[in-house]
C-alpha positions as CSV (number, residue, x, y, z in Angstrom):
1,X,19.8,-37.3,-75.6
2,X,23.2,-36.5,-76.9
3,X,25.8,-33.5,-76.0
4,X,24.3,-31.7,-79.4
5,X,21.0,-31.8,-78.7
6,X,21.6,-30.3,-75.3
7,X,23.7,-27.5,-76.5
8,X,20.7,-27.1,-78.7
9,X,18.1,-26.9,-76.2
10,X,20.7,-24.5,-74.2
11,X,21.2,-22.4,-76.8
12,X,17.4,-22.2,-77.6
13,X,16.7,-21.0,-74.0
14,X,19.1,-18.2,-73.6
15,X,17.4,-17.1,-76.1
16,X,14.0,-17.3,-74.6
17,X,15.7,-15.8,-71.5
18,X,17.1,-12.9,-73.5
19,X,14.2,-12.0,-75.2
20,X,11.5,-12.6,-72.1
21,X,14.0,-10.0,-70.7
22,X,13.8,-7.5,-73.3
23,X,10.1,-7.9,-73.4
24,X,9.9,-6.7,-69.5
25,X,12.4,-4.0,-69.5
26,X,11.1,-2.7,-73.2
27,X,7.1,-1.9,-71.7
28,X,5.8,-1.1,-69.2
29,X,4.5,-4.5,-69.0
30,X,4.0,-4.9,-65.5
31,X,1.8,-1.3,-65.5
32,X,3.6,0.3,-62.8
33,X,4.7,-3.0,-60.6
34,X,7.8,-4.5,-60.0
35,X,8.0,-7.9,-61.7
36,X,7.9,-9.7,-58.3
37,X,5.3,-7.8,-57.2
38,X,3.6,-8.6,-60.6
39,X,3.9,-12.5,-59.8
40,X,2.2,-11.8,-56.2
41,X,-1.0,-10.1,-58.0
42,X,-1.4,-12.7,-60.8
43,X,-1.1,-15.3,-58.5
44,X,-3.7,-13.5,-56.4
45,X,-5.9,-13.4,-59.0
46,X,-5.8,-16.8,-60.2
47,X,-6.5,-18.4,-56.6
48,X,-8.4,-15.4,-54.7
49,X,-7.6,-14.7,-51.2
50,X,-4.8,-16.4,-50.0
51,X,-2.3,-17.0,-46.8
52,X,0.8,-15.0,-46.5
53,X,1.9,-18.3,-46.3
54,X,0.5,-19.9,-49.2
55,X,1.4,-17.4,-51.4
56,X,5.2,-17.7,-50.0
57,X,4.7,-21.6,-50.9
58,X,3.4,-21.2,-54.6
59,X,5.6,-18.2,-55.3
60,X,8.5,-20.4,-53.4
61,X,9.8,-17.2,-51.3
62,X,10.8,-16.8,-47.8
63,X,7.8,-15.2,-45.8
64,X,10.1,-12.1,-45.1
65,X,10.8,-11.1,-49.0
66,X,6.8,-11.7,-49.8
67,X,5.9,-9.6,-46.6
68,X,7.9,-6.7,-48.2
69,X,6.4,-7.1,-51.3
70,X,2.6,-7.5,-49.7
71,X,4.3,-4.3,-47.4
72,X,3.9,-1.9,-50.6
73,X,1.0,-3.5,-52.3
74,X,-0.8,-3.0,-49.5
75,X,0.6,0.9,-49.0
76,X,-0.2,1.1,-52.6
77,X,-3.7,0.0,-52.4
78,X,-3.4,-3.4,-54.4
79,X,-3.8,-5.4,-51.8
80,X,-5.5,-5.4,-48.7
81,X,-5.4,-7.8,-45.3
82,X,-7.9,-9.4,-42.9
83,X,-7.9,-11.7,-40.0
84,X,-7.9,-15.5,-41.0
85,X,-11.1,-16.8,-39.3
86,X,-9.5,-20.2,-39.1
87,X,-6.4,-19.5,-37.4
88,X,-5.5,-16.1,-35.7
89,X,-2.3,-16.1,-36.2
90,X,-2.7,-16.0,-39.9
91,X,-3.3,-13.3,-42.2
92,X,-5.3,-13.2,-45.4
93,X,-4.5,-10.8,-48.1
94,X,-6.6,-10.5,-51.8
95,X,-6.6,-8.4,-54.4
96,X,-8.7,-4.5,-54.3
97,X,-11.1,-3.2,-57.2
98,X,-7.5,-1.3,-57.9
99,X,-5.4,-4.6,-57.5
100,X,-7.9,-6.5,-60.0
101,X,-7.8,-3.8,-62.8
102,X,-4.0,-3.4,-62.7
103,X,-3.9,-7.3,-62.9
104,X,-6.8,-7.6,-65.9
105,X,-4.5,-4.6,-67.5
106,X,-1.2,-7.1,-67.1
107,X,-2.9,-10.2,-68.0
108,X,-4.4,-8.1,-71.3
109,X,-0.8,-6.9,-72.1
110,X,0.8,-10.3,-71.7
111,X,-2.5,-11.9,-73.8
112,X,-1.8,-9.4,-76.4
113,X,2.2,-9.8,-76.6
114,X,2.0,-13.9,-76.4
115,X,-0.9,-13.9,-79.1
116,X,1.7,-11.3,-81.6
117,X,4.6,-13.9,-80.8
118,X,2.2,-17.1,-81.8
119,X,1.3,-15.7,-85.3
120,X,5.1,-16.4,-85.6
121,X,4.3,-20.2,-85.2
122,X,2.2,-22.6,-87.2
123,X,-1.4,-23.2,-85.9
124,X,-1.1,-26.7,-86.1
125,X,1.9,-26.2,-83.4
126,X,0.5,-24.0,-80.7
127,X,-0.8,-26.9,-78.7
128,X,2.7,-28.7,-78.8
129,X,4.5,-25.8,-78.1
130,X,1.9,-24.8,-75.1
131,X,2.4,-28.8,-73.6
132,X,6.4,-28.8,-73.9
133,X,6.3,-25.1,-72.3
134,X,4.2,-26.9,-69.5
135,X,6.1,-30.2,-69.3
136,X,9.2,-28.2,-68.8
137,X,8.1,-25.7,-66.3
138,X,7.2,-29.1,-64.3
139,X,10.5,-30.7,-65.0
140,X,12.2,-27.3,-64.0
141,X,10.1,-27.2,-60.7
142,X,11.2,-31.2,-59.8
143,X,14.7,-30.2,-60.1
144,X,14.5,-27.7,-58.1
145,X,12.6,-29.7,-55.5
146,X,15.4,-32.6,-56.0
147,X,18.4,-29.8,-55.1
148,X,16.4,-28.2,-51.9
C-alpha cells in the first residue's frame, strides 16, 4: 500500500469519525444514556447476564470505570445485580424489563439510521462494505492488543 492510498483511507475515516460524532450529539440516540453507558446495555443485551468482569474484558475497561457506569444503571433501574452461584466473590448484572426496552429503543434508532445511510450505497455493495467494516474493527482490535 503506498503513502496515497493511506492518506486516502485517513482521510476517509475522519470522516466517518466526524459524522458518527455528529450522529450522536444530533439525537438523542442513546434515549437518555450516556454513550458508555449505551455500550454497557447493548453488550448486555447481545450476551445476557454477564460478570462485572467480563463485561470490563469485552468493553476493554478497567473494572472501576464499568463499576461507575453499572453504579447508575443500576440506580437508574437498567440494570440489576445478583450473587454469582459459581463464585461468591463475583457479581452478575443483566439487563431489567426497563433496561431491555431502552436497549430495543437504541438498537431500533441505530437499525433505522444505518438502513437511511445504506440507501446511499449500491445493493450490490452492502455485503463488501459490512465485511471491510468487520475486517477492520478486527485489525483495529489486534493493534491494539500488539501496543498493550
Amino acid at each position: 500500500m503506498d503513502e496515497l492510498e493511506i492518506r486516502d483511507f485517513r482521510n476517509a475515516i475522519r470522516v466517518i469519525e466526524r459524522e458518527v460524532e455528529r450522529q450522536f450529539s444530533s439525537s438523542d440516540c442513546c434515549c437518555g444514556v450516556t454513550v458508555g453507558q449505551c455500550h454497557m446495555l447493548m453488550e448486555l443485551e447481545s450476551r445476557g447476564e454477564m460478570t462485572i468482569k467480563d463485561l470490563s474484558l469485552a468493553l476493554e475497561l478497567d473494572k472501576s470505570t464499568l463499576s461507575r457506569t453499572a453504579d447508575e444503571l443500576f440506580k437508574s433501574g437498567l440494570i440489576e445485580r445478583s450473587e454469582n452461584q459459581k463464585d461468591r466473590r463475583y457479581t452478575n448484572i443483566r439487563l431489567t424489563e426497563q433496561g431491555r426496552k431502552i436497549s430495543g429503543s437504541i438498537n431500533d434508532i441505530w437499525n433505522k439510521v444505518y438502513i437511511d445511510i445504506f440507501k446511499f450505497i449500491p445493493g450490490d455493495k452492502h455485503s463488501p462494505v459490512i465485511e471491510s467494516f468487520k475486517l477492520f474493527a478486527v485489525a483495529l482490535r489486534k493493534n491494539h492488543e500488539r501496543g498493550e
